[in-house]
PDB file of N, CA, C, O and CB in Angstrom:
ATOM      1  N   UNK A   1      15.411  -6.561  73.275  1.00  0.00           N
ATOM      2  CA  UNK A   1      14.885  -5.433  72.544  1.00  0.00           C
ATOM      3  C   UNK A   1      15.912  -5.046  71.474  1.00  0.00           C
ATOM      4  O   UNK A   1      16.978  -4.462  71.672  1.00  0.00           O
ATOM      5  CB  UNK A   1      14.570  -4.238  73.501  1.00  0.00           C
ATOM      6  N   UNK A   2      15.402  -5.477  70.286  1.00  0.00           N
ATOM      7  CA  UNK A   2      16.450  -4.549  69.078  1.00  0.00           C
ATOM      8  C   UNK A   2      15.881  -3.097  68.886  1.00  0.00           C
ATOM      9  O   UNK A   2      14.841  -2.749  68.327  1.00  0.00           O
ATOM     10  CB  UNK A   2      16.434  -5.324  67.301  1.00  0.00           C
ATOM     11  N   UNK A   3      16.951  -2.266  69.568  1.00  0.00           N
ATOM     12  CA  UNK A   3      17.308  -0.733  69.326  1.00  0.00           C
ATOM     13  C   UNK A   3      17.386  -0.312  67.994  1.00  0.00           C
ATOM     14  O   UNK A   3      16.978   0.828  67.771  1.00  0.00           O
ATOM     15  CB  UNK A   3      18.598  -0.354  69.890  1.00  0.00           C
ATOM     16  N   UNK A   4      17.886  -1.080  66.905  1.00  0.00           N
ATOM     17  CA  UNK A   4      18.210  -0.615  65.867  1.00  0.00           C
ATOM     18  C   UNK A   4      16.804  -0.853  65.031  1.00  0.00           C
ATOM     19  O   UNK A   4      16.790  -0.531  63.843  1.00  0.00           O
ATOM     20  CB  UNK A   4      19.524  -1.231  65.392  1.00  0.00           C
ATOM     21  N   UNK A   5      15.653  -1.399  65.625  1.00  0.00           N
ATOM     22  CA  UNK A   5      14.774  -1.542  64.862  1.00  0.00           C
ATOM     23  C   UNK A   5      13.355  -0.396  64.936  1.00  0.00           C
ATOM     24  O   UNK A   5      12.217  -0.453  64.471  1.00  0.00           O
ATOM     25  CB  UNK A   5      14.537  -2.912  65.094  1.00  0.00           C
ATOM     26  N   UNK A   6      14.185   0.743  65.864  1.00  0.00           N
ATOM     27  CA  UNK A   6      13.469   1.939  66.083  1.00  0.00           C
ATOM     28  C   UNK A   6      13.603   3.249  64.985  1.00  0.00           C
ATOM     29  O   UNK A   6      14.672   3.568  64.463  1.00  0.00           O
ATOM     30  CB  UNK A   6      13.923   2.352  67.442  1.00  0.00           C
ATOM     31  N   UNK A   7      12.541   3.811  64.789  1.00  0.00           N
ATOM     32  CA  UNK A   7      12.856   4.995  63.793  1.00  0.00           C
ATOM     33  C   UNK A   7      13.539   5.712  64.531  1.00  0.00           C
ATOM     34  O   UNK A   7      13.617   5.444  65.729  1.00  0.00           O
ATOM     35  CB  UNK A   7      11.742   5.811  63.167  1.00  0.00           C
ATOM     36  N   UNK A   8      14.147   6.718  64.024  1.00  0.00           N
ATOM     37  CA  UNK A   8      14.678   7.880  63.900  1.00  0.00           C
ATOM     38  C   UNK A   8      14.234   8.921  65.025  1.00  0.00           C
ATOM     39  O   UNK A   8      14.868   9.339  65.994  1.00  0.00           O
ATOM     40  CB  UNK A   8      14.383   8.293  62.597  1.00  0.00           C
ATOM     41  N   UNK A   9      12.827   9.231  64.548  1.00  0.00           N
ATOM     42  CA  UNK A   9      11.912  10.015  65.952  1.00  0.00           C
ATOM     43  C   UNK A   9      11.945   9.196  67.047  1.00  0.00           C
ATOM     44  O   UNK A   9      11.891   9.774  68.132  1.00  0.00           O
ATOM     45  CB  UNK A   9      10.205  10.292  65.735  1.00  0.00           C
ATOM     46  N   UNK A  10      12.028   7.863  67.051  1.00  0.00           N
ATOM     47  CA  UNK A  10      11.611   7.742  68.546  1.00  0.00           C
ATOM     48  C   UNK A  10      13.103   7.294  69.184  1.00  0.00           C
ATOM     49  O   UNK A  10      13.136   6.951  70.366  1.00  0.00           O
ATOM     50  CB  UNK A  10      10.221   6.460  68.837  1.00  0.00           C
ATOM     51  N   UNK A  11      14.033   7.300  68.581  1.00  0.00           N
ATOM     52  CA  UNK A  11      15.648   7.060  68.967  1.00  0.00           C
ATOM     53  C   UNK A  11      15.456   8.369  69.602  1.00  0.00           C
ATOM     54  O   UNK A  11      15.186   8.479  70.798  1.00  0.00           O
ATOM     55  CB  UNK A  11      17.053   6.857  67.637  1.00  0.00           C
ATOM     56  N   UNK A  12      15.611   9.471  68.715  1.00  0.00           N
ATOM     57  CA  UNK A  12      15.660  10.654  69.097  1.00  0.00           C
ATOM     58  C   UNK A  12      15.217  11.183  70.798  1.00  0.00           C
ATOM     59  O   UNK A  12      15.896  11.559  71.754  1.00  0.00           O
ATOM     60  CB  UNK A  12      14.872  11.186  68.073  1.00  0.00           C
ATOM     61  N   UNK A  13      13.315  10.929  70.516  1.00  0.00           N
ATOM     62  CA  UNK A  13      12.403  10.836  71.649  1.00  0.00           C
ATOM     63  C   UNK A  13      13.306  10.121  73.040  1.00  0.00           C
ATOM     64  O   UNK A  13      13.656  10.818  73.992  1.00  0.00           O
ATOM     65  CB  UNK A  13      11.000   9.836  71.111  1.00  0.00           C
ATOM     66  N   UNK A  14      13.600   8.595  72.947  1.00  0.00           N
ATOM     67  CA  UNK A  14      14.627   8.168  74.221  1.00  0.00           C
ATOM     68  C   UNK A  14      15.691   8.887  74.264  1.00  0.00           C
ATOM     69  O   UNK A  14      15.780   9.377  75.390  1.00  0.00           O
ATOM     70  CB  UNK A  14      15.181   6.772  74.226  1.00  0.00           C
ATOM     71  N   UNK A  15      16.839   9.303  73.367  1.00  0.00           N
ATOM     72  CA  UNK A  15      18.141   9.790  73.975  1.00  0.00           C
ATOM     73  C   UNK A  15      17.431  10.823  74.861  1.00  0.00           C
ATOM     74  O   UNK A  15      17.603  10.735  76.077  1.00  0.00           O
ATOM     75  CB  UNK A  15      19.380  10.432  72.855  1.00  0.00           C
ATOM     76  N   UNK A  16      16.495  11.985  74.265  1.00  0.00           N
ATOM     77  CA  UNK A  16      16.185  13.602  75.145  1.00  0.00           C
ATOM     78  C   UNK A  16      15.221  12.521  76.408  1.00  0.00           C
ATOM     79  O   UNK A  16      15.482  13.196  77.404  1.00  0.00           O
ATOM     80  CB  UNK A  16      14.786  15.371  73.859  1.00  0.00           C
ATOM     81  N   UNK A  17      14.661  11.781  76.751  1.00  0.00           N
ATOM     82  CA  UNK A  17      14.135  11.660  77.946  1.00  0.00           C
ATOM     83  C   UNK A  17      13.933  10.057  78.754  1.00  0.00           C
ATOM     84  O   UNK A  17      13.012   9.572  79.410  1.00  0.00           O
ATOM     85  CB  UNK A  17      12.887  12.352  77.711  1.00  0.00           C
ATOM     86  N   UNK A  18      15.254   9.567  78.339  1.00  0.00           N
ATOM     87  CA  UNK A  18      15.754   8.305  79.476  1.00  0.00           C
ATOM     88  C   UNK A  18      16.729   8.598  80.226  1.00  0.00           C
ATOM     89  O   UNK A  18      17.308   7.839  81.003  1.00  0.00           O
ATOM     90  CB  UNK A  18      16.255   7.003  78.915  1.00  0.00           C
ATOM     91  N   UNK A  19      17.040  10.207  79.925  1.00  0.00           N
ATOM     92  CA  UNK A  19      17.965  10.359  81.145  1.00  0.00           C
ATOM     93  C   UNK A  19      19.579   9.275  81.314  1.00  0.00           C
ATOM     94  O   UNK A  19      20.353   9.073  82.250  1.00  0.00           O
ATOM     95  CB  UNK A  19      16.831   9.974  82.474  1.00  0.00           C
ATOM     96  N   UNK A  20      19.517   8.861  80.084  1.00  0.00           N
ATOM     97  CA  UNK A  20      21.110   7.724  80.468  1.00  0.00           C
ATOM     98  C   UNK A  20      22.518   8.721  80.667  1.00  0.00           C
ATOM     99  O   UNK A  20      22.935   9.799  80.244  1.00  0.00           O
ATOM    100  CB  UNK A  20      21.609   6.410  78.722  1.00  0.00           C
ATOM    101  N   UNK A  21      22.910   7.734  81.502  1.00  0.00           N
ATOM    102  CA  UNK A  21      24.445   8.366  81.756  1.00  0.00           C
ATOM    103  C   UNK A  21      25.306   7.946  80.533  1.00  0.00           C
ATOM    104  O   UNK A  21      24.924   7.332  79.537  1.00  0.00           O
ATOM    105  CB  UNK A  21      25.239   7.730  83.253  1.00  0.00           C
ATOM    106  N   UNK A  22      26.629   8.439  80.839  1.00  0.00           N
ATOM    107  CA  UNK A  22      27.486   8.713  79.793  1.00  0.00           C
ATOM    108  C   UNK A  22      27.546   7.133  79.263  1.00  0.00           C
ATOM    109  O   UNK A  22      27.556   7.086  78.033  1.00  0.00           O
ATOM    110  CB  UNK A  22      28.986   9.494  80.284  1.00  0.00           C
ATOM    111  N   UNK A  23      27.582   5.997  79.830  1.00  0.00           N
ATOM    112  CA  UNK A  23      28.350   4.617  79.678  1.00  0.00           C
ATOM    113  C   UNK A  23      26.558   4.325  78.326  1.00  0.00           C
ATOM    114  O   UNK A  23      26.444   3.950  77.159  1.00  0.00           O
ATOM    115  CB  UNK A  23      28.695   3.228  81.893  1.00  0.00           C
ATOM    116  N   UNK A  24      25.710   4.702  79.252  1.00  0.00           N
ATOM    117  CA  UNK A  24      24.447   3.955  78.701  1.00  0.00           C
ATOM    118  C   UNK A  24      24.053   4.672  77.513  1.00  0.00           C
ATOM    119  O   UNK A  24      23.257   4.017  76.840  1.00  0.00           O
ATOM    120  CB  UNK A  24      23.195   3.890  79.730  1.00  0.00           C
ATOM    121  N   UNK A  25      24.356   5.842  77.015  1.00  0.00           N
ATOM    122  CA  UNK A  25      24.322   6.781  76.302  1.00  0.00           C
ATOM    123  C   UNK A  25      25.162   5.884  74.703  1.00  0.00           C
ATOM    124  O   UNK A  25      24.576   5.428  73.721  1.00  0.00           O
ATOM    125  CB  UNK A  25      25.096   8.179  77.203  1.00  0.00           C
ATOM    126  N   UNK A  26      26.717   5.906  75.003  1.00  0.00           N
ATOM    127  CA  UNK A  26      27.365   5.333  74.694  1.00  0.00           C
ATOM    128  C   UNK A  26      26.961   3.774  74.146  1.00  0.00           C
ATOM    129  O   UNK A  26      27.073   3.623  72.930  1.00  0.00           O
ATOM    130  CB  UNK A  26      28.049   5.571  75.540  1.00  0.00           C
ATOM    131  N   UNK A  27      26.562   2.760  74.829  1.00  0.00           N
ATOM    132  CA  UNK A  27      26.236   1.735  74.768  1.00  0.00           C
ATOM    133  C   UNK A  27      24.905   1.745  73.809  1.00  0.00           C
ATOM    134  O   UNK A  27      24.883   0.829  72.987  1.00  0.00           O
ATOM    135  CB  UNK A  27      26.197   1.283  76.049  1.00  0.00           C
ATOM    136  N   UNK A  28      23.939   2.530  73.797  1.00  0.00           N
ATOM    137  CA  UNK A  28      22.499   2.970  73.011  1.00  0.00           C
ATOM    138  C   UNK A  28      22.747   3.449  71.441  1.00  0.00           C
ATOM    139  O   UNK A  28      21.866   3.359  70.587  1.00  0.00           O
ATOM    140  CB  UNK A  28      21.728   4.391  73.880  1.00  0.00           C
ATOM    141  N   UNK A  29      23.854   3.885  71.230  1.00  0.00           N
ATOM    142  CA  UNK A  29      24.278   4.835  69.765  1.00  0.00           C
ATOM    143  C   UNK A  29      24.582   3.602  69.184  1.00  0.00           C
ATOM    144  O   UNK A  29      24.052   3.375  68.096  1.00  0.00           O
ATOM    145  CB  UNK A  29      25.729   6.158  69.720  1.00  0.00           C
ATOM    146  N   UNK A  30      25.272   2.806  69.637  1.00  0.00           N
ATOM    147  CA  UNK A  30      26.275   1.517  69.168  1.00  0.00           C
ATOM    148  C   UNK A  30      24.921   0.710  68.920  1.00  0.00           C
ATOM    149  O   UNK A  30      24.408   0.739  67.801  1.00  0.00           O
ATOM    150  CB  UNK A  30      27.611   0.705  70.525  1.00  0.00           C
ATOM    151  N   UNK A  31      24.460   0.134  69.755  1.00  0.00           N
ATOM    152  CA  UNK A  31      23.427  -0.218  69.727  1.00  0.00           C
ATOM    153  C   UNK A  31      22.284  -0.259  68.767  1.00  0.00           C
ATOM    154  O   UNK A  31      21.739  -1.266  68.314  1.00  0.00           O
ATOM    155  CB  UNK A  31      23.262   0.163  70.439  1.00  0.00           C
ATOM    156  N   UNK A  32      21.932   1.330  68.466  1.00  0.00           N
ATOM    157  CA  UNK A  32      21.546   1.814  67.158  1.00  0.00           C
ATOM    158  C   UNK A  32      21.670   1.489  65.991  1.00  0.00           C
ATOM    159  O   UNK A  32      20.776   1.013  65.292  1.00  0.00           O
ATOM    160  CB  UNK A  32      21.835   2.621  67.007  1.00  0.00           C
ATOM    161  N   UNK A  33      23.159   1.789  65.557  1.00  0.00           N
ATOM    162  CA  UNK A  33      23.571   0.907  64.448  1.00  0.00           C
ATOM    163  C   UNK A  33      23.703  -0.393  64.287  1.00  0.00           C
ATOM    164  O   UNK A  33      24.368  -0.897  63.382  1.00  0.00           O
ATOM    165  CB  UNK A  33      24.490   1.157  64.149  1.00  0.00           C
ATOM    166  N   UNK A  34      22.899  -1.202  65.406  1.00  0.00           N
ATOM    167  CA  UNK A  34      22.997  -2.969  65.443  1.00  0.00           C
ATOM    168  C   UNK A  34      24.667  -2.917  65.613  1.00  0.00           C
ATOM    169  O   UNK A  34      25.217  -3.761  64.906  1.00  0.00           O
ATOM    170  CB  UNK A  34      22.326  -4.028  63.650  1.00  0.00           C
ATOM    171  N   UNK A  35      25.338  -2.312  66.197  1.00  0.00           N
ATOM    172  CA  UNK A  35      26.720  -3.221  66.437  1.00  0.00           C
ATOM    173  C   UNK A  35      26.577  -4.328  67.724  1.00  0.00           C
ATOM    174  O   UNK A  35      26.092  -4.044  68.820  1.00  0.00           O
ATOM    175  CB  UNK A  35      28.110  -2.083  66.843  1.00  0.00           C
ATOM    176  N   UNK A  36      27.037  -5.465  67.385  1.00  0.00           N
ATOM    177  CA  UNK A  36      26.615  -6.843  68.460  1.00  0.00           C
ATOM    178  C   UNK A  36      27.505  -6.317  70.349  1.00  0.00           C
ATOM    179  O   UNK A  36      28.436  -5.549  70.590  1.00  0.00           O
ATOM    180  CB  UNK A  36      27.740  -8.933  67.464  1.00  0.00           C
ATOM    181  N   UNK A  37      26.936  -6.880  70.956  1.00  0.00           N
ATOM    182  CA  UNK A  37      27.378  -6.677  72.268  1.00  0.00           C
ATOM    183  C   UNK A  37      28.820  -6.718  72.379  1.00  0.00           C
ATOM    184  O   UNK A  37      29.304  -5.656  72.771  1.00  0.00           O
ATOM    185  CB  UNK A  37      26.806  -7.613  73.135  1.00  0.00           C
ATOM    186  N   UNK A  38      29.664  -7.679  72.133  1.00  0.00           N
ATOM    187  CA  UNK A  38      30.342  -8.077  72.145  1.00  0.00           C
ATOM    188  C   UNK A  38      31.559  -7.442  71.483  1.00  0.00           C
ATOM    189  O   UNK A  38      32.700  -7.669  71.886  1.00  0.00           O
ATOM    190  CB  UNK A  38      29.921  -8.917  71.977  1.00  0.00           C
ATOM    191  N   UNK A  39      31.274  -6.612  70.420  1.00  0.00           N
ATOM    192  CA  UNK A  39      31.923  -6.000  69.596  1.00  0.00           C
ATOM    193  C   UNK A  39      32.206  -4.407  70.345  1.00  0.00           C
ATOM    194  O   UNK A  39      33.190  -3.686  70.178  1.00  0.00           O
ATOM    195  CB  UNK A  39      31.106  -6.095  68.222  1.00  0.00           C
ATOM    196  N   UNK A  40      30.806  -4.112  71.344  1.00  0.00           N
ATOM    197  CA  UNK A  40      30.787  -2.934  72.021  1.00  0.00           C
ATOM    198  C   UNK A  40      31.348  -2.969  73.136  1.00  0.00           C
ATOM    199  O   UNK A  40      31.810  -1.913  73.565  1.00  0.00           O
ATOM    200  CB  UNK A  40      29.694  -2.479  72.188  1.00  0.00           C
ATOM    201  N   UNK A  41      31.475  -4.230  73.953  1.00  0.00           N
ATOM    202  CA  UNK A  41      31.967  -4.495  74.899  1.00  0.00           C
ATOM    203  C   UNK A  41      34.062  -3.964  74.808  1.00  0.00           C
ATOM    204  O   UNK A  41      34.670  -3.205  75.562  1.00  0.00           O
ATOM    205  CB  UNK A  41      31.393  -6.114  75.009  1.00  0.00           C
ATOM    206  N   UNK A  42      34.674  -4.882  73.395  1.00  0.00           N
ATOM    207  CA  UNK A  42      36.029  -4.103  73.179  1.00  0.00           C
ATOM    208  C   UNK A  42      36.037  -2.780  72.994  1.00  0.00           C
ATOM    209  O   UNK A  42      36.701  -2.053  73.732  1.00  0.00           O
ATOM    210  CB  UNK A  42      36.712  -4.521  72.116  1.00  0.00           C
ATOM    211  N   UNK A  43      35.225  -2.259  71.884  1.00  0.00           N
ATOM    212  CA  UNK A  43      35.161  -0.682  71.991  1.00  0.00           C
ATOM    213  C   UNK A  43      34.893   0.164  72.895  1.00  0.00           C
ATOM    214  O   UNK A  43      34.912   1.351  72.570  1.00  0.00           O
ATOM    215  CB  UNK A  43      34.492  -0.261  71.348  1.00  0.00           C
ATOM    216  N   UNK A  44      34.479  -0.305  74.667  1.00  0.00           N
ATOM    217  CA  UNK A  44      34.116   0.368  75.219  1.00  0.00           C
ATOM    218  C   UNK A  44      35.184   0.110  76.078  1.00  0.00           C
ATOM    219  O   UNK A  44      35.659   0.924  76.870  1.00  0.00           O
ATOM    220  CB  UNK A  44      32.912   0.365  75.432  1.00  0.00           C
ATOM    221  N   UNK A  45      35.638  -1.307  75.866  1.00  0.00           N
ATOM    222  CA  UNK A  45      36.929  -1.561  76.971  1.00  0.00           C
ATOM    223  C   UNK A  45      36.732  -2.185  78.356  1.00  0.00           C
ATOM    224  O   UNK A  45      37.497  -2.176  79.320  1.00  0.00           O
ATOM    225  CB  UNK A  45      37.573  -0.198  77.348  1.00  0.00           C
ATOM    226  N   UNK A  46      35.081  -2.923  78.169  1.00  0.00           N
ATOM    227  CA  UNK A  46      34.651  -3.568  79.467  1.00  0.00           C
ATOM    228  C   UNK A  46      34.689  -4.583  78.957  1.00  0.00           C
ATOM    229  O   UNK A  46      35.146  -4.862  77.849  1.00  0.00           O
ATOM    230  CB  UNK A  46      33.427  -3.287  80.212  1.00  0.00           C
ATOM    231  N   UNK A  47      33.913  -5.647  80.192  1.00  0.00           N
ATOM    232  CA  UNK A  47      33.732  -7.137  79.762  1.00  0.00           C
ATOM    233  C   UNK A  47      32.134  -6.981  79.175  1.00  0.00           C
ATOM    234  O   UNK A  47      31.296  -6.098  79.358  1.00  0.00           O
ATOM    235  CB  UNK A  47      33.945  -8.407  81.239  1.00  0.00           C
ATOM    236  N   UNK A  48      32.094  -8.493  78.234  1.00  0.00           N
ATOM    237  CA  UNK A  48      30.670  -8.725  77.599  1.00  0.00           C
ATOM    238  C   UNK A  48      29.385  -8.453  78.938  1.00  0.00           C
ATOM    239  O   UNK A  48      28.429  -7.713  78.703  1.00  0.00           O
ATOM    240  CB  UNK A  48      30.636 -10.592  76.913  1.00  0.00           C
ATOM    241  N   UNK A  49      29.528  -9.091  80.182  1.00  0.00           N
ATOM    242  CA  UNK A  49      28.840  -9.667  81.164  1.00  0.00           C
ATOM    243  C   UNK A  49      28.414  -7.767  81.385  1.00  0.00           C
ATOM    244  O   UNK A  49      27.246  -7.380  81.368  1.00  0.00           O
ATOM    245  CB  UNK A  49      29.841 -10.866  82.506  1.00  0.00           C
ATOM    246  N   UNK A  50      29.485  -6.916  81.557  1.00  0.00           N
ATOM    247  CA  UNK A  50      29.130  -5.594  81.656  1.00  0.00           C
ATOM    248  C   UNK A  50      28.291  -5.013  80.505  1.00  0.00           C
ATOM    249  O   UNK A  50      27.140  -4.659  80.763  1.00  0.00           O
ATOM    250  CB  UNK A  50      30.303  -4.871  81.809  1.00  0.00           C
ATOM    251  N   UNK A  51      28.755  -4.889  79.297  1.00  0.00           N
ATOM    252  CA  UNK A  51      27.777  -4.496  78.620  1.00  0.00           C
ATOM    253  C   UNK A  51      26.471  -4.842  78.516  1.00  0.00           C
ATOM    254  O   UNK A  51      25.628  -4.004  78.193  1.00  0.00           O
ATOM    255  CB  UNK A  51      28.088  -4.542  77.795  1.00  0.00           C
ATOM    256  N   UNK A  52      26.080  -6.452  78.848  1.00  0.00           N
ATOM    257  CA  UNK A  52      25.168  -6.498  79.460  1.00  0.00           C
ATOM    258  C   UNK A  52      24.005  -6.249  80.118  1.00  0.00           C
ATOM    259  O   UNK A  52      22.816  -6.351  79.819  1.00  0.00           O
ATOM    260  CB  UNK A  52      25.386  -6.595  79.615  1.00  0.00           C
ATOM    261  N   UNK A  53      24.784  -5.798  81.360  1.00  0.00           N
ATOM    262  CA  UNK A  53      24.443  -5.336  82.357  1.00  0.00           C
ATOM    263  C   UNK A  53      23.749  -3.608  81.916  1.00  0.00           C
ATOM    264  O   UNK A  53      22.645  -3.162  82.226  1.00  0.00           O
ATOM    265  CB  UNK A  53      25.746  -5.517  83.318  1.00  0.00           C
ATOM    266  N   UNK A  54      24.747  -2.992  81.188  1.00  0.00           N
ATOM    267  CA  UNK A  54      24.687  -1.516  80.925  1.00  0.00           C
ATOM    268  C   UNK A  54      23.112  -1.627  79.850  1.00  0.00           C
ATOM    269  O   UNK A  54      22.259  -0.818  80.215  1.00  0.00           O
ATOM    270  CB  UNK A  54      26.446  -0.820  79.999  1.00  0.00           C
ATOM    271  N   UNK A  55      22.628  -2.661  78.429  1.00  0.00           N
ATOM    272  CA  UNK A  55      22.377  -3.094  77.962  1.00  0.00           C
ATOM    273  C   UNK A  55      20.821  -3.210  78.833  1.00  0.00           C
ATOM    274  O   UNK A  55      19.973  -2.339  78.636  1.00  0.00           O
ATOM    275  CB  UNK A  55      23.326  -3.830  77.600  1.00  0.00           C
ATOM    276  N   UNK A  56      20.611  -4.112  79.589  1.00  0.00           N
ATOM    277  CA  UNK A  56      19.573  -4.420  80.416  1.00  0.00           C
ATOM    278  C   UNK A  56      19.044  -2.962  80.953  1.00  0.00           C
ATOM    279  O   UNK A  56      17.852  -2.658  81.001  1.00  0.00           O
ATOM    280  CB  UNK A  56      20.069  -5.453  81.572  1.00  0.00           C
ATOM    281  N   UNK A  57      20.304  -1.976  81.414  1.00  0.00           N
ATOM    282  CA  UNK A  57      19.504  -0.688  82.036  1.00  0.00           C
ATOM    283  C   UNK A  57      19.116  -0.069  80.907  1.00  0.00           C
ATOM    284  O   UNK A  57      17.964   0.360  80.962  1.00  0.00           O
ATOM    285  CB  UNK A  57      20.332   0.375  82.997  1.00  0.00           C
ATOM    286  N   UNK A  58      19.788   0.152  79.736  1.00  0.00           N
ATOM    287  CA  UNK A  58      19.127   0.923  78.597  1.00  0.00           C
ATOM    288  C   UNK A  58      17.325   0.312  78.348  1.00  0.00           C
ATOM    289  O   UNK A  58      16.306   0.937  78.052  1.00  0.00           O
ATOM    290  CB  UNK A  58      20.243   0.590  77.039  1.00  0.00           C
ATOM    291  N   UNK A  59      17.527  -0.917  78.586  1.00  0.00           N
ATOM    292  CA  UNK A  59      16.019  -1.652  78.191  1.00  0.00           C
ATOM    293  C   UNK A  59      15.150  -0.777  78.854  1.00  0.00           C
ATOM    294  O   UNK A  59      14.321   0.036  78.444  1.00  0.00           O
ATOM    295  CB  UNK A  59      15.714  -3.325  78.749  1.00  0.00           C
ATOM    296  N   UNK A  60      15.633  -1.224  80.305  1.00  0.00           N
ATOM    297  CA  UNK A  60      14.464  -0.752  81.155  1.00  0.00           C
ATOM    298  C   UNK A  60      14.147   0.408  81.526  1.00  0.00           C
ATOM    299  O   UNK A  60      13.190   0.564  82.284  1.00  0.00           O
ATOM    300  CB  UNK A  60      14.444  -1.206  82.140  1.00  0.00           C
ATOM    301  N   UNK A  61      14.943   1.539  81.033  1.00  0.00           N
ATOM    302  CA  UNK A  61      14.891   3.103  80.841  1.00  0.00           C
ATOM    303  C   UNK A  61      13.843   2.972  79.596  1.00  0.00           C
ATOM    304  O   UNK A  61      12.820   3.636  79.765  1.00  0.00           O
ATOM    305  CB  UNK A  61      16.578   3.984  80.446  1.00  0.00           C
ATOM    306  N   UNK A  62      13.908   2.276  78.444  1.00  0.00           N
ATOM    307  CA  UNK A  62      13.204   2.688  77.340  1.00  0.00           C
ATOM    308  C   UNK A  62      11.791   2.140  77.683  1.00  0.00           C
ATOM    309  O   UNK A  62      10.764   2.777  77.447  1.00  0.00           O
ATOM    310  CB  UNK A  62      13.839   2.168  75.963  1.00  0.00           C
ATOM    311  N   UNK A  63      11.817   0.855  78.284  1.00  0.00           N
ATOM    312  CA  UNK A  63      10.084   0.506  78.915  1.00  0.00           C
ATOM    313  C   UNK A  63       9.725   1.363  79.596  1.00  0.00           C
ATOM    314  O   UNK A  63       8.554   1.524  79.252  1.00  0.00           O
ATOM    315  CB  UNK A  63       9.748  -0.712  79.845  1.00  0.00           C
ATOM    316  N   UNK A  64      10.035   2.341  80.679  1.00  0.00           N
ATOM    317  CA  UNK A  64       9.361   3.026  81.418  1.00  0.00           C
ATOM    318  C   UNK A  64       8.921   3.874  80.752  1.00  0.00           C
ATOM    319  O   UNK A  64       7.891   4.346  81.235  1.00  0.00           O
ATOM    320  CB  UNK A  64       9.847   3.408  82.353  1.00  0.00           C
ATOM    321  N   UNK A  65       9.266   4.362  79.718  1.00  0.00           N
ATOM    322  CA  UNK A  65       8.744   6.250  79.352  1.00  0.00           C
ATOM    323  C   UNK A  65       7.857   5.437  77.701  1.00  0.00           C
ATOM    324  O   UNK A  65       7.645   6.298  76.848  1.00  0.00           O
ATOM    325  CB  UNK A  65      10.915   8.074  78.813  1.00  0.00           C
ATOM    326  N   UNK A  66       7.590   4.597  77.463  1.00  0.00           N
ATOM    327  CA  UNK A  66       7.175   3.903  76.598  1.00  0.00           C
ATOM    328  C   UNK A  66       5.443   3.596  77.090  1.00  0.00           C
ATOM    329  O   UNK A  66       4.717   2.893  76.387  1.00  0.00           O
ATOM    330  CB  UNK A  66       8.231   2.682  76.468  1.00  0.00           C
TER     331      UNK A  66
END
């Protein structure tokens, strides 16, 4: 799922009601601006395999309320 290929309203719409925690929150903004996994993974100070992981839960928070 490219995040960054969402408007404005509906970025908005998921941050107020997917409920993400601080990491997935974090990981979703970056995300936003198309910064690559990998690039978020150093800025966040985890491994790629984690962002990932964090990555996959943002997905499936945004399919459910979708």
């Amino acid at each position: 799922m490219k995040i960054y290929d969402f408007t404005i309203p509906e970025l908005n719409h998921f941050r107020e009601n997917c409920n993400f925690t601080k990491e997935e929150l974090v990981l979703f903004e970056y995300r936003a601006k198309n910064i690559p996994l990998e690039c978020i993974a150093e800025i966040m100070n985890i491994s790629v395999s984690t962002a990932k992981r964090i990555s996959r839960r943002v997905n499936n928070k945004i399919i459910k309320i979708c």
